[in-house]
C-alpha positions as CSV (number, residue, x, y, z in Angstrom):
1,X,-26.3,-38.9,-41.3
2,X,-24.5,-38.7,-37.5
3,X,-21.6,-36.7,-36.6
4,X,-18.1,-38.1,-38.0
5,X,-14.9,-38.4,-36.3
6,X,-13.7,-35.5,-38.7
7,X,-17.1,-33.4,-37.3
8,X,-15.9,-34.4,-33.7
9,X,-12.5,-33.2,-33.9
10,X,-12.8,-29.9,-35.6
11,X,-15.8,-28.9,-33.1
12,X,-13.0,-29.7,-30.2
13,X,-10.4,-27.9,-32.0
14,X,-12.8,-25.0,-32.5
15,X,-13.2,-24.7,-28.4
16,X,-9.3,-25.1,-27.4
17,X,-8.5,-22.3,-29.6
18,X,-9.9,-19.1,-28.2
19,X,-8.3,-16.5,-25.7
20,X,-7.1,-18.3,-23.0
21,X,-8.2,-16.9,-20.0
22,X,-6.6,-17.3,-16.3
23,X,-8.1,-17.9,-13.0
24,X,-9.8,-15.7,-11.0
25,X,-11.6,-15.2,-7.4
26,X,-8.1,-15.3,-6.6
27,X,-7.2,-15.0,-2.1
28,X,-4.7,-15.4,0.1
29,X,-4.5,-14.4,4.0
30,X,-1.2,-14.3,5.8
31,X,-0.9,-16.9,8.7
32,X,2.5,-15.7,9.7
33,X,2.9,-12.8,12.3
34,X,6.4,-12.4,12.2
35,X,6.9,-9.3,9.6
36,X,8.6,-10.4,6.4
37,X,7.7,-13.9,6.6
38,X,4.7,-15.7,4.6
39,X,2.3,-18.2,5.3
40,X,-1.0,-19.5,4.4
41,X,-3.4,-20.7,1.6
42,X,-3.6,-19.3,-1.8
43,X,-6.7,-19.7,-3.7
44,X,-8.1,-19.3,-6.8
45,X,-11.3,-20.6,-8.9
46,X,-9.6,-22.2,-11.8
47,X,-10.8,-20.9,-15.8
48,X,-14.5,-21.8,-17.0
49,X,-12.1,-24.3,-19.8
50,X,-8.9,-25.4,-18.4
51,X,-8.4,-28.2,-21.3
52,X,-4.9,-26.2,-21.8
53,X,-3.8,-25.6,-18.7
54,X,-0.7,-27.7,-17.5
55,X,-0.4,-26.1,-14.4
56,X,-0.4,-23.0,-12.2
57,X,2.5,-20.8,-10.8
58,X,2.5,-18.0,-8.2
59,X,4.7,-15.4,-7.5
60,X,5.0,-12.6,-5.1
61,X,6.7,-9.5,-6.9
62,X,7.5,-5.7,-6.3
63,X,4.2,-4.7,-8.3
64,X,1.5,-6.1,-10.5
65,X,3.4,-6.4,-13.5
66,X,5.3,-9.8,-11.6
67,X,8.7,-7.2,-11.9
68,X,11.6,-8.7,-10.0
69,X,8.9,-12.1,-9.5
70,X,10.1,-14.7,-7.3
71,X,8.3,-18.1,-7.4
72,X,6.7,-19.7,-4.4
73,X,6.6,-22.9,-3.8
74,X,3.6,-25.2,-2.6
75,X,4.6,-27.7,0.8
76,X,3.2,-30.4,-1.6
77,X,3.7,-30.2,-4.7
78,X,6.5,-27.5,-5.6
79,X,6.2,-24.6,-7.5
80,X,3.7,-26.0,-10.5
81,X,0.4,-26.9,-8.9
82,X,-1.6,-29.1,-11.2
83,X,-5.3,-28.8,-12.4
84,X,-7.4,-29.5,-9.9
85,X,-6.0,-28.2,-6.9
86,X,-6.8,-24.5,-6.7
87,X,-4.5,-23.7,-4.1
88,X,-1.0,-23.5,-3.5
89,X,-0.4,-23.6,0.9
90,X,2.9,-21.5,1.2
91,X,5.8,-22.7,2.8
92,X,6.4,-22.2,6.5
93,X,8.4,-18.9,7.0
94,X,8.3,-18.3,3.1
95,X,10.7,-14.8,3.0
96,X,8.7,-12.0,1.4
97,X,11.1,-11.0,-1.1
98,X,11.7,-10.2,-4.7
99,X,14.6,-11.7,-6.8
100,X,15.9,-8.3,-6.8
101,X,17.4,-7.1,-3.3
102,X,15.9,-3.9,-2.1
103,X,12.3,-4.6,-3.8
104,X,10.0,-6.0,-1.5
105,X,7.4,-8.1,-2.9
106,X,4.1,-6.2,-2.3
107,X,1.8,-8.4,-5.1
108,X,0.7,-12.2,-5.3
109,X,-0.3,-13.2,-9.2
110,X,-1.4,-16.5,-10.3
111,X,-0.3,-17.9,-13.8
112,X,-1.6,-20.1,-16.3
113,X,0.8,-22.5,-17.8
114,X,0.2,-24.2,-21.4
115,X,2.4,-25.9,-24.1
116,X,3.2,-22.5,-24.9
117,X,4.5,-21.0,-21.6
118,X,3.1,-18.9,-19.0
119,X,0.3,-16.4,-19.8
120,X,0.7,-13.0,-20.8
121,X,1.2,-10.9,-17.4
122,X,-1.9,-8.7,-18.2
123,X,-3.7,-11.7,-18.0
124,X,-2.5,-13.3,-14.7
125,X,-4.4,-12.8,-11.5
126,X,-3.1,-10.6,-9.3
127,X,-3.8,-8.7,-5.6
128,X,-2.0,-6.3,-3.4
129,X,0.5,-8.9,-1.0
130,X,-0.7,-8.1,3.2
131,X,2.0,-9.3,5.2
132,X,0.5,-9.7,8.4
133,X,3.0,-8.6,11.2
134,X,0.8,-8.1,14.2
135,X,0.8,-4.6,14.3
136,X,0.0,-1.2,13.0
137,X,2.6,-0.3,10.0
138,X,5.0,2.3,9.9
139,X,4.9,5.4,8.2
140,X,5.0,5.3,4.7
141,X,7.1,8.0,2.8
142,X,5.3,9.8,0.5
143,X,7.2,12.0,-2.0
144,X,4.1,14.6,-1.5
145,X,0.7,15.6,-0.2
146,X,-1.2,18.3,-1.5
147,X,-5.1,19.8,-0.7
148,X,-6.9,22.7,-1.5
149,X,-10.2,23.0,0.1
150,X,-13.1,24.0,-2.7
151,X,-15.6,24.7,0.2
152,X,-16.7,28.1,0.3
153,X,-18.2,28.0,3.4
154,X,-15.7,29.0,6.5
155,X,-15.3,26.1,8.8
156,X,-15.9,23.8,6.2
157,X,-13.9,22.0,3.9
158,X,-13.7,20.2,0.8
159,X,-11.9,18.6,-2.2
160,X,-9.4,16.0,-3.3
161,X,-6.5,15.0,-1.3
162,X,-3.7,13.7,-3.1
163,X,0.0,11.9,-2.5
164,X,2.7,10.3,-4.1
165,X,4.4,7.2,-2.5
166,X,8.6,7.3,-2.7
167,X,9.8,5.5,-5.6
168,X,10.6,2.7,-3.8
169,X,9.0,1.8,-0.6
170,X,7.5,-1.3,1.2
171,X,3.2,-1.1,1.3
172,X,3.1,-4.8,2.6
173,X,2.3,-4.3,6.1
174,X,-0.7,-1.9,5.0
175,X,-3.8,-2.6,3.0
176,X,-5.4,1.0,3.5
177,X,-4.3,5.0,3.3
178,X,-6.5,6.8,6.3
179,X,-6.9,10.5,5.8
180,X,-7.9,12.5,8.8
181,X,-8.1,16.7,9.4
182,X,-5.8,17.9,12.5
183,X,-4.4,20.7,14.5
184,X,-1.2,19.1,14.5
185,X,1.4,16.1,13.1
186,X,1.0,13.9,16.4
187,X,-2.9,14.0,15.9
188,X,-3.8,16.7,18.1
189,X,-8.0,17.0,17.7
190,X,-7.9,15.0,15.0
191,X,-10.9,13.6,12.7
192,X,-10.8,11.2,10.4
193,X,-12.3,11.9,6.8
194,X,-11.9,8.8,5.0
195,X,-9.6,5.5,4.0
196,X,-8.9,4.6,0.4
197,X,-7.5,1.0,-0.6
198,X,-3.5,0.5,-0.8
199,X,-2.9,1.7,-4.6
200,X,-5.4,4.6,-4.9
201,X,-3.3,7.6,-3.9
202,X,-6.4,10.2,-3.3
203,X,-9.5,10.8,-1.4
204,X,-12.0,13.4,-2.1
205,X,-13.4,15.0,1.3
206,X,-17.0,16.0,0.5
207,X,-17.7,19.6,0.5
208,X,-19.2,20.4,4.0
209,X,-17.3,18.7,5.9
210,X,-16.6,19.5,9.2
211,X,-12.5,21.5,9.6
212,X,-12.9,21.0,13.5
213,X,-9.7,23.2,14.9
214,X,-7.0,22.6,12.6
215,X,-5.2,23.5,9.2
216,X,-3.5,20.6,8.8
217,X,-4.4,17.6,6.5
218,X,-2.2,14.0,7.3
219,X,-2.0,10.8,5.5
220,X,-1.9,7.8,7.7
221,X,-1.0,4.0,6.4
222,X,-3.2,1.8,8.0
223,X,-4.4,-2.0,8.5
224,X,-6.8,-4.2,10.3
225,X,-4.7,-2.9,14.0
226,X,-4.7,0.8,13.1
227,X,-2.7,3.8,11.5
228,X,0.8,4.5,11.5
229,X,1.6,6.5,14.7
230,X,3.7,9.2,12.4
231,X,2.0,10.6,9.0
232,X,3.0,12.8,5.8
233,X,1.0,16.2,5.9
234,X,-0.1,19.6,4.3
235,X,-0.9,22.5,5.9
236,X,-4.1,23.9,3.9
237,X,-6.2,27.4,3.9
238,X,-9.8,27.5,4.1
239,X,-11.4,29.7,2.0
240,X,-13.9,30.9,3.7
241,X,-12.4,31.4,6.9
242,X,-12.0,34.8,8.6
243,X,-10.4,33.7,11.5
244,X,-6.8,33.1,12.5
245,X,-4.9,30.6,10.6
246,X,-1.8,28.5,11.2
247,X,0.0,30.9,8.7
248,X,-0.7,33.4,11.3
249,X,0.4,31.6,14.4
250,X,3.8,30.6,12.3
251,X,4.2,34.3,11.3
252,X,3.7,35.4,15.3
253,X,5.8,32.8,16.7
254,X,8.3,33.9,14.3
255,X,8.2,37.2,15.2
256,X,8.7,37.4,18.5
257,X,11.8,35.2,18.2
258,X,13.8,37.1,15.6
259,X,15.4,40.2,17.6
260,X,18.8,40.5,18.1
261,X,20.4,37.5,19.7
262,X,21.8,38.2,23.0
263,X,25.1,36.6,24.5
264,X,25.8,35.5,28.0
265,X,26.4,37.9,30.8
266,X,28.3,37.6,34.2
267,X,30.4,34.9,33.1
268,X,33.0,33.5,35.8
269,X,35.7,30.3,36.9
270,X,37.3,29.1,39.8
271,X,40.1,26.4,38.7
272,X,40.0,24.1,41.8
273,X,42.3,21.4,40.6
274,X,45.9,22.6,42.9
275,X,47.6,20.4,39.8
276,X,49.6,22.5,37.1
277,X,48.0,21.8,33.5
């Protein structure tokens, strides 16, 4: 005997039921170059079964848990995009803010939305917000930056940089951390040793590499125009190095600046105002 009605609708029942998964391939670039402002296309490839799927919202937030979201809305068709268009283009001059003042918005995720709400957060779509401003970002504070080189070998260095952004800070204008191995803050012979992707908040320098003429180890943020032109920074010791250090040139330059301070001598005044007072 064929299939039945009854047959029919339990096998369709059966493949509406399972986890319900979100989209993914998810993009966006930022058309607008004045900082703080968005722009642009946002684009997703919609889930393998979207027979549940009433629509899809987007929201920028101050991380990728959609904390203080804010909604964006679509030129066309508002804040719920239906199925079938996998895109959502941004309002003109769309502010890059949170629903909470002081929290930028620094990620874009893309929900699901069924008879039953929007998707669990862990199972939205979600990447790191670049607001493109035309420039190369500012320095990022970083709470602290610590290295200890492992390399035994003077001259050479190696191990795992680390830092710790401020509790609260703005990362859209970046998309990068650039490391680099300097004499001094302002980048005086300095080499760079590596870049790691917004979020990651270390970079291991392989042993042998290269210490050049400084103790100093600065994190840059970066983008697609360059570093910041200031930096957060460690001094470091090498290991193996028998030279002087820059705890040695502190330690001079202190010392020849801490005798007994002097005061002025041959001090002298002519009033030549003829006026009384």
């Amino acid at each position: 005997a064929g299939a039945t009605i009854t047959d029919t609708a339990t096998a369709t029942t059966t493949s509406t039921t399972g986890p319900l998964q979100g989209v993914s391939a998810l993009t966006y670039t930022d058309t607008n170059v004045v900082g703080g402002l968005l722009e642009g296309v946002v684009q997703w490839t919609p889930p393998v079964d979207a027979s549940r799927v009433l629509s899809y919202w987007v929201f920028i937030a101050y991380d990728g848990q959609n904390t203080y979201g804010a909604q964006l809305y679509d030129s066309e068709f508002e804040n719920m995009i239906p199925v079938g268009v996998n895109r959502m283009n941004v309002y003109e001059g769309t502010r890059r803010g949170t629903s909470q003042s002081g929290y930028p918005a620094t990620w874009l995720l893309v929900f699901v939305y069924t008879n039953s709400g929007l998707q669990p957060v862990g199972d939205a779509a979600r990447l790191a917000l670049y607001d493109e401003a035309g420039g190369p970002p500012a320095r990022i504070e970083l709470g602290s930056v610590t290295f200890a080189d492992t390399d035994a070998e003077g001259g050479k260095v190696g191990g795992v940089v680390q830092w710790t952004p401020a509790t609260v800070v703005d990362l859209g204008f970046m998309d990068a951390f650039a490391v680099y191995l300097a004499e001094t803050t302002d980048g005086l012979n300095e080499r760079h040793v590596g870049s790691v992707p917004r979020g990651t908040n270390e970079l291991r320098i392989p042993a042998g590499t290269d210490r050049g003429t400084g103790f100093l180890v600065s994190v840059h943020a970066s983008n697609s125009h360059g570093k910041s032109p200031s930096c957060a920074y460690a001094l470091f010791t090498d290991v193996g190095w028998v030279g002087p250090t820059i705890t040695d040139t502190v330690t001079l330059t202190t010392t020849t600046t801490t005798g007994p301070v002097q005061g002025v001598t041959g001090l002298k005044y002519t009033d030549t105002n003829a006026e009384g007072g």
